[in-house]
C-alpha positions in Angstrom: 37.7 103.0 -90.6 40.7 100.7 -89.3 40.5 97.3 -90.7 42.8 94.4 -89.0 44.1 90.8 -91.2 44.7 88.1 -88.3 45.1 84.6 -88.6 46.2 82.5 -86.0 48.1 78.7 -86.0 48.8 76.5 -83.3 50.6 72.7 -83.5 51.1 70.6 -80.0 54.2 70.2 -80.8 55.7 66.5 -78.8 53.1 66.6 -76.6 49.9 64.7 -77.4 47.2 66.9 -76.6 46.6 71.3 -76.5 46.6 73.4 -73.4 46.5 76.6 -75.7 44.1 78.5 -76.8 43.9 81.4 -79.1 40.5 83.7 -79.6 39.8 87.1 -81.8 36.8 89.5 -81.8 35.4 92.5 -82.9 32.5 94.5 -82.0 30.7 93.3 -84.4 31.2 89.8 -84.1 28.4 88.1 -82.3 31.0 85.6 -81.0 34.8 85.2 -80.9 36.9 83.7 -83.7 38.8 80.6 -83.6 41.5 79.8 -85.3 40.2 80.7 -89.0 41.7 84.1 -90.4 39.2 87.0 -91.1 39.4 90.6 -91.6 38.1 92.8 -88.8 36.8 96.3 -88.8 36.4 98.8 -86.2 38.1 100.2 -83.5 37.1 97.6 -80.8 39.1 94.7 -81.8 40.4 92.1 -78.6 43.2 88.8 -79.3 43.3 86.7 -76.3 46.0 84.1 -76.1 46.5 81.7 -73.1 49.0 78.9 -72.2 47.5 76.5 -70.1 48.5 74.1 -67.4 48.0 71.4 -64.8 47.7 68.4 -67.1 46.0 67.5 -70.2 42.0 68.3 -69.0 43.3 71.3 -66.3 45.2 73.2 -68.8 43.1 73.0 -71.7 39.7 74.0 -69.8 42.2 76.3 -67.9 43.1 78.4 -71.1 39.4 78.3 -72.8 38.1 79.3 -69.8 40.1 82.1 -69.3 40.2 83.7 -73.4 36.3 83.5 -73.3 35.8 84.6 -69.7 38.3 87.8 -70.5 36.0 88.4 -74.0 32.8 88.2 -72.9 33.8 90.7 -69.3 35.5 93.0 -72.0 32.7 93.6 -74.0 30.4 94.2 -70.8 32.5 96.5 -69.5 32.5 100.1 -69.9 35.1 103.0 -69.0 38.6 103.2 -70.3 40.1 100.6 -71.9 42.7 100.3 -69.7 40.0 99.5 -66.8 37.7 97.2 -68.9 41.4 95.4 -69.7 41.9 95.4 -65.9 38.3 94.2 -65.3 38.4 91.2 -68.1 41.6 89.9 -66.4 40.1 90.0 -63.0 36.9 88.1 -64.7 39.2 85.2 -66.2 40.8 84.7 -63.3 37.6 84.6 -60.8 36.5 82.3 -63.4 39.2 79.6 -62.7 38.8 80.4 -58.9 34.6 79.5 -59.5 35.7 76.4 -61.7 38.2 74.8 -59.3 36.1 75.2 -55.8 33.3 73.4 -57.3 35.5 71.0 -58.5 39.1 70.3 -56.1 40.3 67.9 -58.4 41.3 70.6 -61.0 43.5 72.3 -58.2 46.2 73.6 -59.7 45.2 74.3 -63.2 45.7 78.0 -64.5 47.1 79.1 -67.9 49.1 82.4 -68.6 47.2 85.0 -70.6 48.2 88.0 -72.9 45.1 90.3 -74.1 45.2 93.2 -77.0 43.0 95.4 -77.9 43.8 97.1 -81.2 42.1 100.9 -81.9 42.3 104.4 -83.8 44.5 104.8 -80.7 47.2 101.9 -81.1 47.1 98.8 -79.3 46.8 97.9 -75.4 47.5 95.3 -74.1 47.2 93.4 -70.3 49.4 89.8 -69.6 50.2 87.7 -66.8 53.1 84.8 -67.2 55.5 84.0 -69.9 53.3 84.3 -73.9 55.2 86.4 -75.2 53.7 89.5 -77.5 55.5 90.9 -79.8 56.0 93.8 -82.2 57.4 93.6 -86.0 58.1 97.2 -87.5 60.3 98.2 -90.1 62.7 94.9 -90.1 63.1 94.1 -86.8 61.1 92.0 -83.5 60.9 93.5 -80.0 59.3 91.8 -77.0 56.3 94.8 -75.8 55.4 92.7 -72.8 57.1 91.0 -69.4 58.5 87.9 -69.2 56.6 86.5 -65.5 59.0 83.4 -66.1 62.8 82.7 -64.2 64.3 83.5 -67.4 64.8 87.1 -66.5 66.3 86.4 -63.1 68.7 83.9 -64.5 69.5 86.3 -67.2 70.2 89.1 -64.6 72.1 86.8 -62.7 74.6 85.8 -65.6 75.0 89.4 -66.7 76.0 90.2 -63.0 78.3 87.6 -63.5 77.2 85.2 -60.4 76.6 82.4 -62.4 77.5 81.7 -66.3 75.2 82.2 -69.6 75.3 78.5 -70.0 74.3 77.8 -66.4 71.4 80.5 -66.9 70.3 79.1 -70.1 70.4 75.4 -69.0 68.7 75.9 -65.8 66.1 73.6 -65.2 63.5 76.1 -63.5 64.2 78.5 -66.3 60.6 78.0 -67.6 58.8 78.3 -64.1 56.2 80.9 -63.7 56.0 83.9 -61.0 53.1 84.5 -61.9 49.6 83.2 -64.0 46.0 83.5 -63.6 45.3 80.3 -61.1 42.2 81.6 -59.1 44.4 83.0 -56.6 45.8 86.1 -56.4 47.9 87.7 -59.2 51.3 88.4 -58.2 52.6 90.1 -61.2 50.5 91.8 -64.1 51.8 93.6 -67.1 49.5 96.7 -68.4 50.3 99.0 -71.4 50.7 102.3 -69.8 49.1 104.5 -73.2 48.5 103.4 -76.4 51.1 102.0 -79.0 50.4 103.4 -82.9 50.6 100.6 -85.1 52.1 101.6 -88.1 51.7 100.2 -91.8 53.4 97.2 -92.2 53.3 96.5 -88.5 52.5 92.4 -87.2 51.9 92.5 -83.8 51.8 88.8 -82.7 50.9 86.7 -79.5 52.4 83.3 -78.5 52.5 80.9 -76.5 56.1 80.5 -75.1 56.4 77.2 -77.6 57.2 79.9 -80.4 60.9 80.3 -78.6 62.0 77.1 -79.9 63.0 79.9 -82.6 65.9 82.4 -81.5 64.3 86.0 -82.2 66.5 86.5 -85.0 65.0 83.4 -87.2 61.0 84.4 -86.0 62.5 88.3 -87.2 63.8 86.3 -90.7 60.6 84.4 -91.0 58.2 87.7 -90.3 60.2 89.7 -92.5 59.8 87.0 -95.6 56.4 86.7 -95.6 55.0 90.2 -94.3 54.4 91.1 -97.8 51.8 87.6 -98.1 49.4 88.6 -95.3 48.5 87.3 -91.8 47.9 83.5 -92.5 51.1 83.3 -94.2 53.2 84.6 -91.7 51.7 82.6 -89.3 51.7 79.3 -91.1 55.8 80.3 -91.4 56.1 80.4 -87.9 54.8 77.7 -87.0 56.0 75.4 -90.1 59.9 76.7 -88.9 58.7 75.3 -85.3 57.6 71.9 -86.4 60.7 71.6 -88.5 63.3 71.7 -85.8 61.7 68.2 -84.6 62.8 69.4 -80.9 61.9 66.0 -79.1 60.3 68.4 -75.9 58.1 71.0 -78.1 55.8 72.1 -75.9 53.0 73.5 -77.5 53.0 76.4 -80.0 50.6 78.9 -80.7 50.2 82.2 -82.5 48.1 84.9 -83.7 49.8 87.4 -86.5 47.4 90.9 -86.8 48.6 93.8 -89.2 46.6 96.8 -89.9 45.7 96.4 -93.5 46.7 99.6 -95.9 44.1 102.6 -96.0 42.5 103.1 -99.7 43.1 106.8 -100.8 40.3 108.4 -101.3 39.4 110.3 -105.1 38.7 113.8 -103.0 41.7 113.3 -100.8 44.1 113.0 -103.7 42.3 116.1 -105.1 43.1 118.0 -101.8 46.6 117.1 -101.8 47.0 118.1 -105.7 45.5 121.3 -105.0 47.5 121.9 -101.7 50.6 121.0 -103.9 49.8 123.8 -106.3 49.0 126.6 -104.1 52.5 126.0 -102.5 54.4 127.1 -106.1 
């Protein structure tokens, strides 16, 4: 049976109060994790990670609400798990919708979110807005999910050559959203199309867009030097290297680090393959 190390960190960076939030569960968890780092077995295993926003009470309640309204409709559901991905999305954001008709004053709260479920199959994974997932194999970082921010249009634009790299990187809507779960409809949602194998010594990790502080070479340098250590280290790296630049506009950073833990080998499987070894001489 699969078993999944996660651990998950989080600092507010400048900003005096948390509009992230970060939850993990398994089937056989009666509730959903926190921030503490466990060991999971099974092959139903979910990470949630949302960004909030729309100010200090909006964004917080925006992003718990939406992790534990996507958890709780996941495990309900039934049918692939591409639909029950579908349906928990749908659920966290008719939650928000609920949440901010009985109350107008929250108008205007919403949160990005980036779901995974990790399986005997690989991982899939569902996000709308800019937390960023990513995938750590053999060395080297790569983004597995869409950027819903202006950063890819600015990019574009620079690499057409109709404004500069500076000008795209120093834009001031840079960080604005096309899309997040508000209540309203989704303009842009991100869904695995088939299952992604996780290989041994694989960190898939979701974060809230603080983590970019880092250039994706350093979060690469920093996953690579403590990959060996386990889950909780690498995310206490992370999110140590983030705190250290002292960037006087952190926002907040979050992050949840899984690997799939090594499979013991088995007395009679060794035997097998000693025997299989031997009949091929």
């Amino acid at each position: 049976m699969l078993a999944f190390e996660h651990a998950s960190r989080a600092t507010k960076g400048a900003r005096s109060y948390q509009e992230d939030t970060a939850l993990f569960w398994s089937v056989r968890d009666a509730t959903p994790s926190g921030p503490e780092a466990s060991v999971a077995n099974g092959t139903a295993v979910v990470a949630v990670l949302a960004d909030g926003m729309g100010g200090h009470a909006g964004g917080a309640l925006a992003s718990r609400m939406a992790c534990e309204s996507f958890l709780k409709a996941y495990a309900k559901q039934e049918g692939s798990n591409r639909e029950r991905l579908v349906e928990a999305l749908t659920a966290a954001n008719q939650a928000i919708a609920e949440t901010v008709d009985a109350n107008p004053l929250l108008a205007g709260m919403g949160s990005t979110l980036v779901g995974v479920t990790f399986g005997a199959d690989g991982i899939e994974w569902v996000s709308v807005g800019d937390s960023p997932l990513l995938l750590y194999r053999r060395g080297e970082i790569a983004l597995l999910n869409e950027d819903h921010s202006l950063a890819p249009e600015l990019d574009r634009l620079a690499a057409s050559g109709a404004i500069s790299e500076d000008e795209a990187k120093r834009d001031p809507r840079r960080h604005m959203l096309r899309s997040a779960v508000t209540g309203d409809d989704i303009d842009l949602v991100d869904l695995s199309r088939r299952p992604l194998k996780v290989e041994p010594g694989d960190y898939i990790i979701l974060a809230s867009d603080g983590l970019q502080t880092l250039e994706s070479a350093e979060i690469e340098r920093i996953v690579a030097a403590y990959a060996e250590d386990g889950a909780v280290a690498v995310a206490n790296a992370l999110i140590r290297a983030v705190e250290a630049l002292k960037d006087p506009h952190q926002d907040n950073a979050t992050v949840i680090a899984v690997r799939l833990l090594p499979q013991p080998v088995h007395a009679d499987a060794s035997i097998a393959s000693t025997e299989g070894g031997d009949s091929g001489r």
